[in-house]
VOGU-3710 file (C-alpha; in Angstrom, 3 decimals, decimal comma):
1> xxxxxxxxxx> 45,701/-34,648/-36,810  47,233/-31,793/-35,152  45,739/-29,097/-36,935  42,435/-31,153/-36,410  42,907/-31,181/-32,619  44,115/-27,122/-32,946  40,968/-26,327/-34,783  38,335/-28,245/-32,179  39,900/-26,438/-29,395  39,821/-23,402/-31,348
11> xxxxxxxxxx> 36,042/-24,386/-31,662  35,757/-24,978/-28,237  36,991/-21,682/-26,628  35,206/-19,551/-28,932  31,496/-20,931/-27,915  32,874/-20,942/-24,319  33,635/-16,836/-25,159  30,211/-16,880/-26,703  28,445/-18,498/-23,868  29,663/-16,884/-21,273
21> xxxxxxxxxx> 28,312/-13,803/-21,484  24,984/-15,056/-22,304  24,907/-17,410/-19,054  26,026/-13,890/-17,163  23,161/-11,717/-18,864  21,312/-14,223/-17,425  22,235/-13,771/-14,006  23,190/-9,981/-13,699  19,887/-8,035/-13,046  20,508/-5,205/-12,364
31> xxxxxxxxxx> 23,478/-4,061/-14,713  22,739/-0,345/-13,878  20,414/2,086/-12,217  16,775/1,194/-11,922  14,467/3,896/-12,139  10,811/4,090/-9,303  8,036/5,727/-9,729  6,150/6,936/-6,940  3,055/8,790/-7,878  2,498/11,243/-4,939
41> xxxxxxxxxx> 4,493/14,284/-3,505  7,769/14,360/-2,054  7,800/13,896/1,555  4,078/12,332/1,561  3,229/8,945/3,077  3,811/6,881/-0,036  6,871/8,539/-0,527  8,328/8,118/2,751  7,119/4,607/2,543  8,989/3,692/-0,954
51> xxxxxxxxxx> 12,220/5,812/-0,024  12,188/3,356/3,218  12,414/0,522/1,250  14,432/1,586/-1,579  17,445/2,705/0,537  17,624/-0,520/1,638  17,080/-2,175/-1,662  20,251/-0,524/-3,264  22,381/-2,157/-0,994  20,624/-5,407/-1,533
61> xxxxxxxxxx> 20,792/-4,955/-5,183  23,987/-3,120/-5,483  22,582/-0,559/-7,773  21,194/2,915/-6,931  17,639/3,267/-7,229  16,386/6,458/-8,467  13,356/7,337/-7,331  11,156/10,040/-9,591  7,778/11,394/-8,246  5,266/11,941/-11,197
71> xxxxxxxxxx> 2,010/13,654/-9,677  -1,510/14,449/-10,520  -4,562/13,126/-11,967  -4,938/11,382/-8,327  -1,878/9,107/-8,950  -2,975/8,792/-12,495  -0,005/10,336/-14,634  2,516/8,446/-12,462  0,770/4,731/-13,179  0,325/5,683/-16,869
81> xxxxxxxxxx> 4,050/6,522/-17,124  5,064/3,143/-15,441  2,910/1,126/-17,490  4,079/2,964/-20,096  7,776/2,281/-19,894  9,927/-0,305/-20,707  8,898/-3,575/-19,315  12,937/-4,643/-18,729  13,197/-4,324/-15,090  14,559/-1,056/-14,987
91> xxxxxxxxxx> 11,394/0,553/-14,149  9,613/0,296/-11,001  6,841/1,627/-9,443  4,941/1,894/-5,569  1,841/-0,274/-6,320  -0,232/0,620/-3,935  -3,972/0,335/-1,999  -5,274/2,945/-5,098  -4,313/1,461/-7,673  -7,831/-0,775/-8,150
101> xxxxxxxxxx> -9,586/2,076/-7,774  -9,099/3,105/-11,178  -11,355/0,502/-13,371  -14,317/0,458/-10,895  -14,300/4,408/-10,658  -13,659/4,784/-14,262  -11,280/7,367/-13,616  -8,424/6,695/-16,090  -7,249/3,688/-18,644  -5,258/1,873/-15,708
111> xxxxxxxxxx> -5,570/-2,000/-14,831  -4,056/-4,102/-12,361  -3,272/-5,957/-14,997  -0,903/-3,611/-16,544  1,372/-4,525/-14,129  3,930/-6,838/-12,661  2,994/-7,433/-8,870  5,968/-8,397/-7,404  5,760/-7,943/-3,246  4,312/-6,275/-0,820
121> xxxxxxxxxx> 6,568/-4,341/2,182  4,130/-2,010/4,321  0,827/-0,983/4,995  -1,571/0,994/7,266  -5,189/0,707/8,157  -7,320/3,383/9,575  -8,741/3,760/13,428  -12,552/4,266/14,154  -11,624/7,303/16,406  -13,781/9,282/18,722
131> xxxxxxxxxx> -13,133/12,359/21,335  -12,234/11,525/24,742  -15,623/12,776/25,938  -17,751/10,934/23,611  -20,337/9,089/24,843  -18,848/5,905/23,270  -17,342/4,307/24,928  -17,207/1,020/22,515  -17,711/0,819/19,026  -20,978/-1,437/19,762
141> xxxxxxxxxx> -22,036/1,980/21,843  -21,312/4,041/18,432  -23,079/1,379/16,799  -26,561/1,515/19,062  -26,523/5,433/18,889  -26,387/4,817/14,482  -28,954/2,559/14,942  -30,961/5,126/17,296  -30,793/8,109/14,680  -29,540/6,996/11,520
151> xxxxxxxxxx> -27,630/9,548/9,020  -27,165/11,821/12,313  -23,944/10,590/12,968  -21,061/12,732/11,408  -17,913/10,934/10,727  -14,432/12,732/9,601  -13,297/11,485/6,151  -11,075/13,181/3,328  -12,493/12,964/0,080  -15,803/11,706/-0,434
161> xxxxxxxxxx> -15,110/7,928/-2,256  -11,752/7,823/-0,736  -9,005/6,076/1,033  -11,084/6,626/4,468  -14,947/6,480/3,055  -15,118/3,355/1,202  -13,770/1,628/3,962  -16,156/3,343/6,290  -19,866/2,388/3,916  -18,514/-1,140/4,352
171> xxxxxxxxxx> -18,816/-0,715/8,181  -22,321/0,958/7,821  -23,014/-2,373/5,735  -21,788/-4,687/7,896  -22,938/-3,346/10,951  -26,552/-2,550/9,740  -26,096/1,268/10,202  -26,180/5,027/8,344  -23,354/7,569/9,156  -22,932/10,279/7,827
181> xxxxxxxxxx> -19,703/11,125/6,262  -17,922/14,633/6,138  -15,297/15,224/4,102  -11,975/17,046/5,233  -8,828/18,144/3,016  -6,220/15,667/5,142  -5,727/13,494/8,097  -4,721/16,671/10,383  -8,374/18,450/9,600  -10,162/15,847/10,693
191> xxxxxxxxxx> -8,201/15,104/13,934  -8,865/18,898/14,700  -12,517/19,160/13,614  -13,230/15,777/15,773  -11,389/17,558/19,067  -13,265/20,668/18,490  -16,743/18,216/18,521  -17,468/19,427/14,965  -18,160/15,765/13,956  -18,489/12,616/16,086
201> xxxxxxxxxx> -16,391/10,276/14,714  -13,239/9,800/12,084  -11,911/6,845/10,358  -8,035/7,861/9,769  -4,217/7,072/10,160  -3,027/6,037/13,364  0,228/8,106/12,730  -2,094/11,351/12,554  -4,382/10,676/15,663  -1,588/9,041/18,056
211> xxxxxxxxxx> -0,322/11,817/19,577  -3,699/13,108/20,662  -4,270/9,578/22,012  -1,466/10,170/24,002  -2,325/13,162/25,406  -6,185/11,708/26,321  -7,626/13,867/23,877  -8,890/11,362/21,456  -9,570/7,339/21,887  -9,697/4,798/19,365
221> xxxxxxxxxx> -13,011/2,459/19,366  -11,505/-0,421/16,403  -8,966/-0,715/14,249  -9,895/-1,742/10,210  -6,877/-4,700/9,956  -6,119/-7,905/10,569  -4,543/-8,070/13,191  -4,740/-5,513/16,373  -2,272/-2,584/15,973  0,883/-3,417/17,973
231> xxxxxxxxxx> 1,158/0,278/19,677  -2,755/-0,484/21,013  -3,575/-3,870/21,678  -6,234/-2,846/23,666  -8,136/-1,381/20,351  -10,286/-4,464/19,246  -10,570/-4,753/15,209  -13,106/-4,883/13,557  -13,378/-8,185/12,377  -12,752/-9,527/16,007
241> xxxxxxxxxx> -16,236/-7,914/16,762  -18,033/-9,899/14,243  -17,903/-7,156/11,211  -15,868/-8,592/8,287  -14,229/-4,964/7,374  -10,253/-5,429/6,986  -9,112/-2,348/5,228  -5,147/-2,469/4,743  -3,910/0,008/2,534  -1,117/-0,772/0,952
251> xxxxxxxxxx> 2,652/-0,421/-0,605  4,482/-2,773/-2,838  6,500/-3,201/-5,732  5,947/-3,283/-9,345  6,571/-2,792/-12,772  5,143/-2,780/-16,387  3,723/-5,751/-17,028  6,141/-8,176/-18,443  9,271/-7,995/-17,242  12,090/-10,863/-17,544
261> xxxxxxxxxx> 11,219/-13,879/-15,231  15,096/-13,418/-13,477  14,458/-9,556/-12,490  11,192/-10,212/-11,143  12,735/-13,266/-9,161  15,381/-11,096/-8,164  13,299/-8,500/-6,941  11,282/-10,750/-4,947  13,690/-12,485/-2,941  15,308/-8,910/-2,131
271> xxxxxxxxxx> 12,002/-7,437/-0,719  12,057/-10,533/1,577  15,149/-10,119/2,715  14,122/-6,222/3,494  11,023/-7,361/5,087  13,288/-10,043/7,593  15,031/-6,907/8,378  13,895/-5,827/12,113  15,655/-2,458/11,683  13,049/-1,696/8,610
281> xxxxxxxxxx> 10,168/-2,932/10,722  11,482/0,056/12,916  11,783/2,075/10,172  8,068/1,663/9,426  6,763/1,771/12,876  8,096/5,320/13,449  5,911/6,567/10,039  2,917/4,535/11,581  3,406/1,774/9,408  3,765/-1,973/9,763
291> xxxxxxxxxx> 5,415/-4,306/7,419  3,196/-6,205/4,926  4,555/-9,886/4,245  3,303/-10,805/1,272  5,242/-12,282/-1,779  3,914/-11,807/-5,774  0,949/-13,978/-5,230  -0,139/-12,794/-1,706  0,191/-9,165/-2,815  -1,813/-10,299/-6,357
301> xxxxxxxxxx> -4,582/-11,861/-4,284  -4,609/-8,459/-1,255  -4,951/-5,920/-4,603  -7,472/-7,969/-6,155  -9,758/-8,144/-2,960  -9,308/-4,495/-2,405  -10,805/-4,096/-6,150  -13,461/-6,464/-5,104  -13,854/-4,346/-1,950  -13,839/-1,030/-3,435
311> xxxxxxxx> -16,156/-2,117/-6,570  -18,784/-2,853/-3,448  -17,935/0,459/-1,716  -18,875/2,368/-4,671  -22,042/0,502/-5,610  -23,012/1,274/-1,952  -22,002/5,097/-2,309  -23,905/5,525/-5,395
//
């Protein structure tokens, strides 16, 4: 009876030793470093968006987070590396307002799909912006001169399809008009060719116009998000003035498609916490950002309308 009794207990602690690591594996996300991809430059604006986040992610995860920029092929190379990878939680990467650009532009074997969307944390949109002497005064004023001569209108993009075009042939739709768009190498071109009266109009960041504002050398006519920009809530948006344009670029968190159900859980209720955080809302405002609250559905449902979006930017472009 005794040895019976020795040998049940004997039993007993052994699948106790045996289950308790597996009930702890379940639990322990992250175990080690965890490895983001961020597919633009160093000290560029998706970098200094992710590297905002991701300081304060270590502490919430208690691991470091190492963050690796792989460039080139227009934040091709970078996406095809995270997709790539291990789908264990270990690799993440800045999901971001270009990603659905790939499958409508046909520009490289990349789908939304390959990917876990787990949250969103910040975003920008761009500014209709004009010189301080324009003749606009209002965007309905830009509007009536578009109307007046239409295609004579120059308006300060970067690259022709891009970040700052498509969003701008979805105004000409919904406001019944023809611009036409030039095409600078960055954000600080155009605010100098639009002071210097080379064009008439830009659609860019706030970050790279606001000083300029400041100084009463440029104004802003409407503002391409959903709600007015805290810093000018005297800029109307766009949808406010009856044209259904909300263009928020943004920044998230992802990962290969796949991952274990507990590190995506995990990850989610961290970028939460971050996103509660008034400090990082700070953080973001100083870059000319704002924070985007969206968990792994909301951020899902914002990159698959910006697919949508872009898919009718480009029909209208061709």
């Amino acid at each position: 009876m005794q040895t019976s009794r020795l040998l049940s207990a004997v039993a007993l602690a052994a699948s106790l030793a045996i289950a308790a690591p597996a009930a702890h594996a379940q639990t322990s996300y992250p175990e080690k470093a965890v490895d983001w991809i961020v597919m633009w430059r160093a000290g560029g604006g998706a970098d200094t968006a992710t590297r905002t986040f991701t300081d304060r992610l270590e502490t919430v995860l208690g691991e470091d987070i190492i963050v690796k920029n792989i460039t080139g092929g227009g934040g091709g190379i970078g996406y095809t590396a995270a997709k790539s990878a291990k789908a264990d939680g270990y690799t993440l990467v800045t999901i971001q307002g270009d990603l659905p650009k790939f499958e409508p532009m046909g520009l490289a074997p990349i789908a939304v799909s390959d990917f876990d969307i787990i949250a969103g944390f910040a975003y920008q949109s761009p500014m209709i912006v004009v010189g301080a002497d324009s003749p606009y005064e209002t965007l309905d004023d830009l509007i009536a001169a578009a109307k007046d001569a239409p295609g004579t209108i120059a308006v300060a993009t970067t690259d022709i399809g891009g970040v700052f075009h498509q969003p701008l042939v979805l105004f000409d739709e919904a406001a019944g008009i023809e611009t036409r768009a030039v095409a600078f190498e960055g954000s600080a071109q155009q605010a100098v060719n639009l002071m210097g009266g080379n064009v008439d109009a830009a659609v860019t960041w706030v970050k790279a116009t606001a000083p300029y504002v400041e100084e009463g050398k440029l104004k802003y006519l409407g503002y391409m998000s959903a709600e007015r920009h805290p810093d000018y809530p005297d800029v109307p948006t766009l949808a406010e003035l009856g044209y259904d344009v909300i263009w928020q670029h943004p920044y998230g968190v992802g990962a290969p498609a796949g991952i274990p159900d507990e590190a995506k859980a995990k990850l989610e209720a961290a970028a939460a916490e971050i996103r509660s955080d008034p400090e990082f809302a700070a953080a973001l405002e100083k870059q000319g950002l704002s924070v985007l609250n969206m968990d792994s559905e909301a951020y899902a449902q914002h990159i698959a309308r910006m697919q949508s979006d872009m898919e009718r930017a480009i029909e209208l472009i061709k």
